[in-house]
Z-matrix of the N, CA and C atoms (Angstrom, degrees):
N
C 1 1.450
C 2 1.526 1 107.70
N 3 1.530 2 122.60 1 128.58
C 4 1.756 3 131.39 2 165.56
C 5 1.573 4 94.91 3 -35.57
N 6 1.054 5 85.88 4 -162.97
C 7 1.822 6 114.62 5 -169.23
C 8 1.330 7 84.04 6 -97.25
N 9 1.531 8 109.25 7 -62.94
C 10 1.645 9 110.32 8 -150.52
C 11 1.644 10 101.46 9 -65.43
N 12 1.301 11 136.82 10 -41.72
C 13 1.145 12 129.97 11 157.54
C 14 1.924 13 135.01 12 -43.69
N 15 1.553 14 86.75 13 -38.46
C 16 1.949 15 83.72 14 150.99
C 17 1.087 16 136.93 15 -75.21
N 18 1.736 17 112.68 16 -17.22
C 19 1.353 18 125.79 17 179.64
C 20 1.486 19 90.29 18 -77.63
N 21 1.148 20 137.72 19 -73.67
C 22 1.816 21 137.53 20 166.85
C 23 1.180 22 109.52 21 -5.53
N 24 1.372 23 98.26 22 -73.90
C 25 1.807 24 99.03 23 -171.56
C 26 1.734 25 115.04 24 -55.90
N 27 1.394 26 95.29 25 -47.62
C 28 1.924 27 97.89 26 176.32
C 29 1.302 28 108.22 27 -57.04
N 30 1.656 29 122.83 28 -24.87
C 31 1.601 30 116.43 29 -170.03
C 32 1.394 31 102.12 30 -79.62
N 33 1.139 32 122.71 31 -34.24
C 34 1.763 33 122.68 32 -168.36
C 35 1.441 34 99.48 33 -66.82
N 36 1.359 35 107.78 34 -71.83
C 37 1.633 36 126.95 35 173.73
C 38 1.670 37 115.49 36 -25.74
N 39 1.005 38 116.01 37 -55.72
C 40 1.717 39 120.77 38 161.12
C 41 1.148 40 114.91 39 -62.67
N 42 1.432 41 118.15 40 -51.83
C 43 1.437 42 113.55 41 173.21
C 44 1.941 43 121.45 42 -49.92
N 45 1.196 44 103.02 43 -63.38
C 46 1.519 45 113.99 44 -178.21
C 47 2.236 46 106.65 45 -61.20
N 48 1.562 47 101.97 46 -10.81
C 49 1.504 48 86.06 47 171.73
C 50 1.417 49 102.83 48 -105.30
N 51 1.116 50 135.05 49 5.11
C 52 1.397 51 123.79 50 -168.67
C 53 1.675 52 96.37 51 -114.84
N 54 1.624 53 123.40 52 -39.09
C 55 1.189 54 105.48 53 175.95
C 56 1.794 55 113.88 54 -106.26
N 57 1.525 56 105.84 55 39.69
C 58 1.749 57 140.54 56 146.53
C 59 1.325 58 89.30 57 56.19
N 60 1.317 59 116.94 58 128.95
C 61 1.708 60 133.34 59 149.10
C 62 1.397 61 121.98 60 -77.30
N 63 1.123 62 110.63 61 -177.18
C 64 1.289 63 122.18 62 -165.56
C 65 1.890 64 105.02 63 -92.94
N 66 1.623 65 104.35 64 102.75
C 67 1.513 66 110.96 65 -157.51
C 68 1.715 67 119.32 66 109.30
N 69 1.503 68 86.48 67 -18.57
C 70 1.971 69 82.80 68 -170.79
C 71 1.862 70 93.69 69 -67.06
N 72 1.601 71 111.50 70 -42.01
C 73 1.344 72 104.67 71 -137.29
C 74 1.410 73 115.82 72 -65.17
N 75 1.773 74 112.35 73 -20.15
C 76 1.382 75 138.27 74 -163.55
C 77 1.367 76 115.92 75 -91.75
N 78 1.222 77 122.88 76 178.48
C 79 2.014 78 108.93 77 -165.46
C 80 1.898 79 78.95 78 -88.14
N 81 1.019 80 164.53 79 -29.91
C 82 1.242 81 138.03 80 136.16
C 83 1.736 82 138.82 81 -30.10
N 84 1.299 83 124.27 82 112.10
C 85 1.751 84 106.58 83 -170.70
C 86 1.806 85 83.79 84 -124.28
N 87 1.585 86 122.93 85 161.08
C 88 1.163 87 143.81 86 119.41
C 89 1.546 88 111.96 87 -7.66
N 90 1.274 89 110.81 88 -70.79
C 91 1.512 90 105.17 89 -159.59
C 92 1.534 91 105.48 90 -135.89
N 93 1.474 92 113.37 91 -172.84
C 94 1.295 93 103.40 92 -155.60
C 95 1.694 94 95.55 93 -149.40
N 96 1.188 95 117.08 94 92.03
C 97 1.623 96 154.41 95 164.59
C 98 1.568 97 131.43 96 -78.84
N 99 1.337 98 113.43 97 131.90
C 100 1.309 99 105.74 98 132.54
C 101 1.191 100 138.39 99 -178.06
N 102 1.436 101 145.74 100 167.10
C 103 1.284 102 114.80 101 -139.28
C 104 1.383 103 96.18 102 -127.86
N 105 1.755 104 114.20 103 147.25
C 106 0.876 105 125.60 104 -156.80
C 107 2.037 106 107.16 105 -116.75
N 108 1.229 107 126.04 106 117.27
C 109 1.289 108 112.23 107 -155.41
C 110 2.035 109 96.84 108 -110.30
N 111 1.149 110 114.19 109 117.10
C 112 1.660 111 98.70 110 178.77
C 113 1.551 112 103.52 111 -139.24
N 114 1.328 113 92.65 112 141.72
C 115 1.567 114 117.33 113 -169.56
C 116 2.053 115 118.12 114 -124.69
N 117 1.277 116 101.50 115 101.29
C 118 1.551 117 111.87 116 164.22
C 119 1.355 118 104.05 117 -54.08
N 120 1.450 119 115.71 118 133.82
C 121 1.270 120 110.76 119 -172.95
C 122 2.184 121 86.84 120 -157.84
N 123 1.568 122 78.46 121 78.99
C 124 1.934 123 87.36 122 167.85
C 125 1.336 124 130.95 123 -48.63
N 126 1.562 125 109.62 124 -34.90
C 127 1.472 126 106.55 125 178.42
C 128 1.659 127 127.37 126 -72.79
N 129 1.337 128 98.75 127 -32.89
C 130 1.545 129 123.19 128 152.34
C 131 1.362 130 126.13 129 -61.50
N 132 1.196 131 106.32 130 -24.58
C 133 1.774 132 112.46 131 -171.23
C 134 1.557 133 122.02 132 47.64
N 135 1.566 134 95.12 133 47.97
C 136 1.761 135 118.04 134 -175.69
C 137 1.116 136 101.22 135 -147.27
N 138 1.826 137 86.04 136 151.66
C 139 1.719 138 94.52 137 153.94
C 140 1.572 139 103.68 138 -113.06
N 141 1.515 140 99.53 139 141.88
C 142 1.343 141 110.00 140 157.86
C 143 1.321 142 139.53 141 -77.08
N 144 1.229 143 145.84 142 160.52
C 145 1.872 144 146.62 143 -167.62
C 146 1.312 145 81.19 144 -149.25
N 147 0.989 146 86.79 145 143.75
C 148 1.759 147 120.76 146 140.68
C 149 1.754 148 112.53 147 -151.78
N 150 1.324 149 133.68 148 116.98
C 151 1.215 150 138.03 149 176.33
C 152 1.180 151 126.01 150 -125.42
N 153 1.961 152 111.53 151 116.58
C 154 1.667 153 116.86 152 -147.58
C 155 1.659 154 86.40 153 -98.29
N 156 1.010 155 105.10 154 113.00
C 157 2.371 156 113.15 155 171.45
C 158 1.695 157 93.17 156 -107.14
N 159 1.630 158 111.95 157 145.82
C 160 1.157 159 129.50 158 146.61
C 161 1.216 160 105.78 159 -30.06
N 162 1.722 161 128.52 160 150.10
C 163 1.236 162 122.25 161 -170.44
C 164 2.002 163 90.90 162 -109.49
N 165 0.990 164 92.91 163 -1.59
C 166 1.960 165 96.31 164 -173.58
C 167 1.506 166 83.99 165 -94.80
N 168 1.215 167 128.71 166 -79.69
C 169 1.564 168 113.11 167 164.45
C 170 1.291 169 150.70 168 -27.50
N 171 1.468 170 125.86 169 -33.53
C 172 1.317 171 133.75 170 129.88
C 173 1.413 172 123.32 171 -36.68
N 174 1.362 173 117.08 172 -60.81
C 175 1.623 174 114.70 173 -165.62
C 176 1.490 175 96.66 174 -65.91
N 177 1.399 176 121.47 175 -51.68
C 178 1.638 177 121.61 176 172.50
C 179 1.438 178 118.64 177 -18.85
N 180 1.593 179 102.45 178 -61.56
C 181 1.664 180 110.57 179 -164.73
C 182 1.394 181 104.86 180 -69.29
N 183 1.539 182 110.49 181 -44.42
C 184 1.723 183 110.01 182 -177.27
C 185 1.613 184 99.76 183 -63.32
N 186 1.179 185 144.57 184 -46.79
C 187 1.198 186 141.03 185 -136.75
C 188 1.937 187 86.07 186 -92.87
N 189 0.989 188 125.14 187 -30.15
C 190 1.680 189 112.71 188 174.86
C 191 1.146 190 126.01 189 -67.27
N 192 1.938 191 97.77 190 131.94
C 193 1.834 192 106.71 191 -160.11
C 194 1.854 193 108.89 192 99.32
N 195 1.300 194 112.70 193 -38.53
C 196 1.377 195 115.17 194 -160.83
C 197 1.908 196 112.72 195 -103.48
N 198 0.821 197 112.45 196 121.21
C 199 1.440 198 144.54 197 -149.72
C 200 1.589 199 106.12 198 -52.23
N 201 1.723 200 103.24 199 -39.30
C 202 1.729 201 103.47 200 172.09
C 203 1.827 202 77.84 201 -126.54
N 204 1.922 203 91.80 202 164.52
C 205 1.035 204 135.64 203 169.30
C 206 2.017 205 116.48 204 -45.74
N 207 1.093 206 116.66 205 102.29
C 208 1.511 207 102.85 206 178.20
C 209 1.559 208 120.12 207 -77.54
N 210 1.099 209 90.87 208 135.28
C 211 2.156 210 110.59 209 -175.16
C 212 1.570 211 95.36 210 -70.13
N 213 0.775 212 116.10 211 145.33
C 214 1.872 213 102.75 212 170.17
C 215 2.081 214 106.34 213 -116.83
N 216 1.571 215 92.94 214 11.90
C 217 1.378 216 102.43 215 -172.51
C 218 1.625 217 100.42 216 -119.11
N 219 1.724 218 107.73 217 16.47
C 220 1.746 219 124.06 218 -178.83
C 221 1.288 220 102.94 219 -88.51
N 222 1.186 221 146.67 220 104.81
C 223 1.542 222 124.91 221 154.99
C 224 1.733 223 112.34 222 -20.98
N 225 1.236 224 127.70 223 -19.72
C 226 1.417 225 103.41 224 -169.78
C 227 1.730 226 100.43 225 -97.94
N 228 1.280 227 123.55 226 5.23
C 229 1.663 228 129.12 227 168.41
C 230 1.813 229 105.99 228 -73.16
N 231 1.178 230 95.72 229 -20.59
C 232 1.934 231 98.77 230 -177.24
C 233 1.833 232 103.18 231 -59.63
N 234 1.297 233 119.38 232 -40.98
C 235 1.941 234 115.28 233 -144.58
C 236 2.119 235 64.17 234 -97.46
N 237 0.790 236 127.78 235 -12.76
C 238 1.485 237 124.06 236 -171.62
C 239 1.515 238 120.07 237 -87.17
N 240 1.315 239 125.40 238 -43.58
C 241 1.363 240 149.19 239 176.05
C 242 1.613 241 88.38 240 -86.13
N 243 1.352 242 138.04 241 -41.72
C 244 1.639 243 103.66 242 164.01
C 245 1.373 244 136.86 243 -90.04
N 246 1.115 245 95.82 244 -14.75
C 247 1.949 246 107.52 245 140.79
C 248 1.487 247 106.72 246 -43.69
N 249 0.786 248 128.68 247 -65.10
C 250 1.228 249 138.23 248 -144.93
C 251 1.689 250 114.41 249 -77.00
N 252 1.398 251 116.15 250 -27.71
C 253 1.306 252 153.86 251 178.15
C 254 1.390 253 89.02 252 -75.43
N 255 1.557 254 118.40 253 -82.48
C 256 1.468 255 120.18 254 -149.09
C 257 1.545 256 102.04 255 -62.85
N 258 1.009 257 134.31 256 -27.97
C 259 1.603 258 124.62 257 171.58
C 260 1.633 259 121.02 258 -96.01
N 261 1.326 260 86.27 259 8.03
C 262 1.919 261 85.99 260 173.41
C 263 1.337 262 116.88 261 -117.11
N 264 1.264 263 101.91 262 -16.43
C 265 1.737 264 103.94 263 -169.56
C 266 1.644 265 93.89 264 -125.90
N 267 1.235 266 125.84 265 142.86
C 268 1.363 267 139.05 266 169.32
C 269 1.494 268 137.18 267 -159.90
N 270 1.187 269 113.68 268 108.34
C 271 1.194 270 121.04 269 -165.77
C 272 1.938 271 114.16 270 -91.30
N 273 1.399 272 134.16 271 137.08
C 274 1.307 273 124.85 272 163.16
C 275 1.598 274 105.75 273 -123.39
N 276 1.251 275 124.80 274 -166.97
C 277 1.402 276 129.19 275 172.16
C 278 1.451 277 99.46 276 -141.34
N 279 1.431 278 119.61 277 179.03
C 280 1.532 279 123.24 278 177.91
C 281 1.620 280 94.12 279 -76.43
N 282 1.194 281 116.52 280 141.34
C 283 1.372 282 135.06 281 156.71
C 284 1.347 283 120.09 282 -70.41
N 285 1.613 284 109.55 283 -104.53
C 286 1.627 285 120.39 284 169.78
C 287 1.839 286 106.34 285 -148.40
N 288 1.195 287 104.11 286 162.22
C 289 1.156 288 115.47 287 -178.92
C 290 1.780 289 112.44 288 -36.43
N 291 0.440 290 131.64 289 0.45
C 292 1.446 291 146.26 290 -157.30
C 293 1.629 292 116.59 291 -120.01
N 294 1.735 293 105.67 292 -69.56
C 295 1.063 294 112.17 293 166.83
C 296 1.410 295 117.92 294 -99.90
N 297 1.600 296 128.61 295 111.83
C 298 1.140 297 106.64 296 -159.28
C 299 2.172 298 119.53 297 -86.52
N 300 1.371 299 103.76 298 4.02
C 301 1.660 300 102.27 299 166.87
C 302 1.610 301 119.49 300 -144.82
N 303 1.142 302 128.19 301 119.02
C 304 1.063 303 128.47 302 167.29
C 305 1.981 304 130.03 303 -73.94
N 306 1.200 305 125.48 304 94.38
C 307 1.355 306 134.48 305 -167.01
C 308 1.872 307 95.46 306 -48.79
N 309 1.463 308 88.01 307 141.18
C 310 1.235 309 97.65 308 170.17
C 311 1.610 310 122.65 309 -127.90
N 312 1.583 311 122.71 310 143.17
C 313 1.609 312 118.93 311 -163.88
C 314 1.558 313 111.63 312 -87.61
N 315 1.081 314 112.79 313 120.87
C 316 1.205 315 132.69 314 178.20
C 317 1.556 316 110.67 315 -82.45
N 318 1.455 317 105.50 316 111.11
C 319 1.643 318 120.43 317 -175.73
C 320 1.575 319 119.39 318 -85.65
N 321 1.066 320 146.72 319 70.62
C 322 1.492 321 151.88 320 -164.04
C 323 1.273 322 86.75 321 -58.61
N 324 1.689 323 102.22 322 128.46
C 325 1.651 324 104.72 323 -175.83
C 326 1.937 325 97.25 324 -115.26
N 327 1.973 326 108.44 325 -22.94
C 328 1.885 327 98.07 326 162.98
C 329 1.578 328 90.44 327 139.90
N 330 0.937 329 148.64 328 176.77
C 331 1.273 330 153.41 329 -111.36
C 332 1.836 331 99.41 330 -175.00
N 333 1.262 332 97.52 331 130.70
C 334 1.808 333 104.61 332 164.33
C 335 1.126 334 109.13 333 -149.28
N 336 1.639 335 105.00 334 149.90
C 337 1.584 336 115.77 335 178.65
C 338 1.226 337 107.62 336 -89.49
N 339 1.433 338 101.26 337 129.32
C 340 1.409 339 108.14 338 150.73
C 341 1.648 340 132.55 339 -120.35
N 342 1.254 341 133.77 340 109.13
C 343 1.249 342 134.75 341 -117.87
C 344 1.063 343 124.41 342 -22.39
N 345 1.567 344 165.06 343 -44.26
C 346 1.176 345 162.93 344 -145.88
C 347 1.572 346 101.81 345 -126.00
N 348 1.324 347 105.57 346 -24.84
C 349 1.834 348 121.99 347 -165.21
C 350 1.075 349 106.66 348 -113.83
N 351 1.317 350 106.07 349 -170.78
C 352 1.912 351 132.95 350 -166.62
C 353 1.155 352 90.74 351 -149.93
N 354 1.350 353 106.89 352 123.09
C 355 2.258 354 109.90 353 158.36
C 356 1.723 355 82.96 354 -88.28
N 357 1.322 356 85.20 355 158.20
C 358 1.930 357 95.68 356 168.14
C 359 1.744 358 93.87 357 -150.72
N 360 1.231 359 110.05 358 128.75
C 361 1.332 360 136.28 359 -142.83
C 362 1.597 361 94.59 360 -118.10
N 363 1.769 362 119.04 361 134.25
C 364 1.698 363 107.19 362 -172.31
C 365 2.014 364 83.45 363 -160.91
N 366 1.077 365 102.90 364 168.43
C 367 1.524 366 110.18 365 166.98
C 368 1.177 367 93.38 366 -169.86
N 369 1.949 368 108.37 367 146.29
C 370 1.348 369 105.00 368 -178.15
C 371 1.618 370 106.53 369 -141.52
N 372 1.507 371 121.62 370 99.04
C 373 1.398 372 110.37 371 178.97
C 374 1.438 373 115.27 372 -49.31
N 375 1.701 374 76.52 373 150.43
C 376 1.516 375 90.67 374 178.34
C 377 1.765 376 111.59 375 -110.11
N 378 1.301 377 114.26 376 127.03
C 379 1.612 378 124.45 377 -171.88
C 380 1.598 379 112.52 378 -61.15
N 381 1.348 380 112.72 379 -18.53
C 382 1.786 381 117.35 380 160.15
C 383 1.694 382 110.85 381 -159.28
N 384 0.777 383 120.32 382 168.31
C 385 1.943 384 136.97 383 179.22
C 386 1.779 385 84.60 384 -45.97
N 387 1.240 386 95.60 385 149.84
C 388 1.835 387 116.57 386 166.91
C 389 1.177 388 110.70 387 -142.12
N 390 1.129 389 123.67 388 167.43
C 391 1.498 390 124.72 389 156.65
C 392 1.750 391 105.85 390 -150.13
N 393 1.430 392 107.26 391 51.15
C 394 1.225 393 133.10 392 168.50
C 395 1.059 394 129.98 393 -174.40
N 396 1.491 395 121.50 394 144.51
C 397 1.974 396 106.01 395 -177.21
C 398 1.754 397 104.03 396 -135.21
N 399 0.840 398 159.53 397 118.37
C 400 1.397 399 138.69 398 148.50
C 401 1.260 400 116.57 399 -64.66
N 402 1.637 401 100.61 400 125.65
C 403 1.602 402 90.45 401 178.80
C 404 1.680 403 99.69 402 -127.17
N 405 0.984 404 117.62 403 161.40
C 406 2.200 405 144.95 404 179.38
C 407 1.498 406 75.19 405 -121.27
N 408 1.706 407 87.71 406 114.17
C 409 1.437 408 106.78 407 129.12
C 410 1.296 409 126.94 408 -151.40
N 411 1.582 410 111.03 409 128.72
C 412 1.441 411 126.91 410 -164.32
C 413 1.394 412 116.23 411 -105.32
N 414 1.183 413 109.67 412 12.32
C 415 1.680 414 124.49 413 175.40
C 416 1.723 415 106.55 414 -22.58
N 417 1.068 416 128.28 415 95.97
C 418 1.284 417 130.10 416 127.86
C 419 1.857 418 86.33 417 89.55
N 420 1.053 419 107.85 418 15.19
C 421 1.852 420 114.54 419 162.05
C 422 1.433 421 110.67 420 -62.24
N 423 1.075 422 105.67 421 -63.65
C 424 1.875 423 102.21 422 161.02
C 425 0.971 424 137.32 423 -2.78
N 426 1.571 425 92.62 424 -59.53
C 427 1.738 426 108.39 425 -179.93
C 428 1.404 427 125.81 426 -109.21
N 429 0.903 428 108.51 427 -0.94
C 430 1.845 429 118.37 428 -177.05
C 431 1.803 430 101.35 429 -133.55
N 432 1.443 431 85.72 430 131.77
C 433 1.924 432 68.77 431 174.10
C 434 1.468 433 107.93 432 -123.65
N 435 1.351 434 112.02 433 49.88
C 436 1.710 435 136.54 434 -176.86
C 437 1.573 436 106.78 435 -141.22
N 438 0.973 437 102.83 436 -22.00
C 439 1.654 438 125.09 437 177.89
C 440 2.103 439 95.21 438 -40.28
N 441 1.153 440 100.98 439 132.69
C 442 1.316 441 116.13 440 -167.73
C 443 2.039 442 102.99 441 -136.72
N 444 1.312 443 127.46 442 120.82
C 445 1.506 444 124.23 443 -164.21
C 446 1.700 445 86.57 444 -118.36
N 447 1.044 446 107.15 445 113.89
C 448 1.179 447 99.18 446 143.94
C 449 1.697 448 135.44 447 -98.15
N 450 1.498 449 107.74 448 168.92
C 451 1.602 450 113.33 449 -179.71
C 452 1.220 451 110.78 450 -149.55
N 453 1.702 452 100.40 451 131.05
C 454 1.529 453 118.80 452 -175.23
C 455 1.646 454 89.14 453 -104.79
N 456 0.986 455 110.64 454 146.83
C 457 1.796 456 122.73 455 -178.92
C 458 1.486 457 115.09 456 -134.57
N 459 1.149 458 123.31 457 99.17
C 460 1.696 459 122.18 458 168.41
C 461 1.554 460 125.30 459 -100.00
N 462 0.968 461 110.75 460 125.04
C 463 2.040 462 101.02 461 -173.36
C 464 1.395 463 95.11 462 -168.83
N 465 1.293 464 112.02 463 142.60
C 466 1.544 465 121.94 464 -167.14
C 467 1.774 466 136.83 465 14.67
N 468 1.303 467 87.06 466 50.27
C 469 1.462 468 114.87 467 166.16
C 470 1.654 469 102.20 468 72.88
N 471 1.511 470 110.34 469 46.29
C 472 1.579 471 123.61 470 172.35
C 473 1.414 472 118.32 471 -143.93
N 474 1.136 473 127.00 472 135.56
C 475 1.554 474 128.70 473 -173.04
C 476 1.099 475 99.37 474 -114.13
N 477 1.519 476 119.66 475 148.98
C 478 1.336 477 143.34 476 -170.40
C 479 1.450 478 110.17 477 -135.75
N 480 1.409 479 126.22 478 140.46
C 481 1.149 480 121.97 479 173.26
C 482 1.685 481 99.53 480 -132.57
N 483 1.639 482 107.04 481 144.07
C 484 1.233 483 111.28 482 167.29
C 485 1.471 484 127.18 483 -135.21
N 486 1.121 485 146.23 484 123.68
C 487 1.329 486 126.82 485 162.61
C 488 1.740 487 123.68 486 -97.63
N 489 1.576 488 98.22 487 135.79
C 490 1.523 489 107.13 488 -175.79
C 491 1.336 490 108.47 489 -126.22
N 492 1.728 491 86.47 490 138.72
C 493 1.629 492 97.14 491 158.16
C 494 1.135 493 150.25 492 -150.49
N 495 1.664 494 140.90 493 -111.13
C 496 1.230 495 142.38 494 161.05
C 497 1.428 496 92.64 495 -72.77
N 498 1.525 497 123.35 496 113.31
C 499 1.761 498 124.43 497 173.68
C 500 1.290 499 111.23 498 96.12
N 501 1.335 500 129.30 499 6.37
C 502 2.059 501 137.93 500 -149.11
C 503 1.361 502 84.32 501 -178.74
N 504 1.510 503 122.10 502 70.25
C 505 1.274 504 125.34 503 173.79
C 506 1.750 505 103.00 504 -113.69
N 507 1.191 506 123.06 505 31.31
C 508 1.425 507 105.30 506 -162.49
C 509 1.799 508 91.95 507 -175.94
N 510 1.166 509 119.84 508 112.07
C 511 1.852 510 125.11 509 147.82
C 512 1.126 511 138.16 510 -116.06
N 513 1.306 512 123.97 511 141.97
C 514 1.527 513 115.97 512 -172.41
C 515 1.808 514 103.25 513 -92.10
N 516 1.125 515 107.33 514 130.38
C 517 1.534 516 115.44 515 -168.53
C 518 1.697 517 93.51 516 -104.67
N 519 1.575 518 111.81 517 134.54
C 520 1.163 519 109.72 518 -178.30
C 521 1.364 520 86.46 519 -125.43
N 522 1.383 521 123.97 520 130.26
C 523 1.720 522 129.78 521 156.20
C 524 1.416 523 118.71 522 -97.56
N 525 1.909 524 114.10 523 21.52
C 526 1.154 525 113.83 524 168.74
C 527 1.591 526 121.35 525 -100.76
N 528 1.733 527 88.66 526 148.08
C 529 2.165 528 80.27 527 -160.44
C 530 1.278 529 91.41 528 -78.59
């Protein structure tokens, strides 16, 4: 698929979750989303996250393996949802000719509901200026195998859109014009 056809598909896909289908609105949805918002922010020497997951889908992924059901409204879902972050989402930058990616630390800044959802909140300095990131993200692939991630990308006055998934777990984001 072009670019301009992923931009299509990401436009419908945002469109049809924000003005809600039939099933989206209820802790039951159709499909299984979520959107991932990241921001280059040079003066800071970070990138910013914010990533909106189903909140019935969230508690799912944390609660697998684990003996009772996780609350995501428990203080003890917080050290859990950044577990959960640091092995699903990962960002590096180019290193040097040599090594070709440098890993980058992902800062869990805490999680809020917003009615049906969870924002989950992260920032991750960056050790010099970029104008590229590769990022893996496996958000909740695990558990859904329809599961669809999207990514909005802003960095030096250019937006990027991506969609990832089961097999398309990983894009290289260029913020160079």
């Amino acid at each position: 698929m072009n670019k301009k056809g992923k931009l299509l598909t990401i436009s419908y896909l945002l469109l049809a979750l924000f003005l809600g289908l039939p099933g989206v609105a209820g802790t039951r949805h159709a499909y299984h989303t979520s959107i991932l918002e990241l921001r280059l922010n040079p003066q800071k020497q970070q990138v910013e996250l914010a990533l909106k997951v189903f909140a019935d889908d969230f508690a799912q992924a944390l609660s697998q393996g684990r003996p009772k059901a996780v609350d995501l409204r428990s203080p003890a879902a917080l050290p859990l949802a950044e577990l959960y972050l640091h092995q699903h989402l990962k960002l590096s930058i180019p290193a040097s000719p040599r090594q070709p990616r440098l890993p980058l630390d992902v800062q869990f800044l805490g999680l809020q509901p917003d009615k049906e959802a969870y924002w989950l909140y992260a920032k991750i300095p960056l050790p010099r200026p970029t104008q590229e990131l590769l990022l893996n993200q496996s958000v909740l692939l695990e558990s859904f195998s329809d599961q669809m991630n999207i990514v909005n990308a802003e960095g030096n006055g250019k937006k990027i859109s991506a969609l990832l998934r089961n097999g398309h777990e990983e894009e290289l984001i260029s913020f160079r014009n």
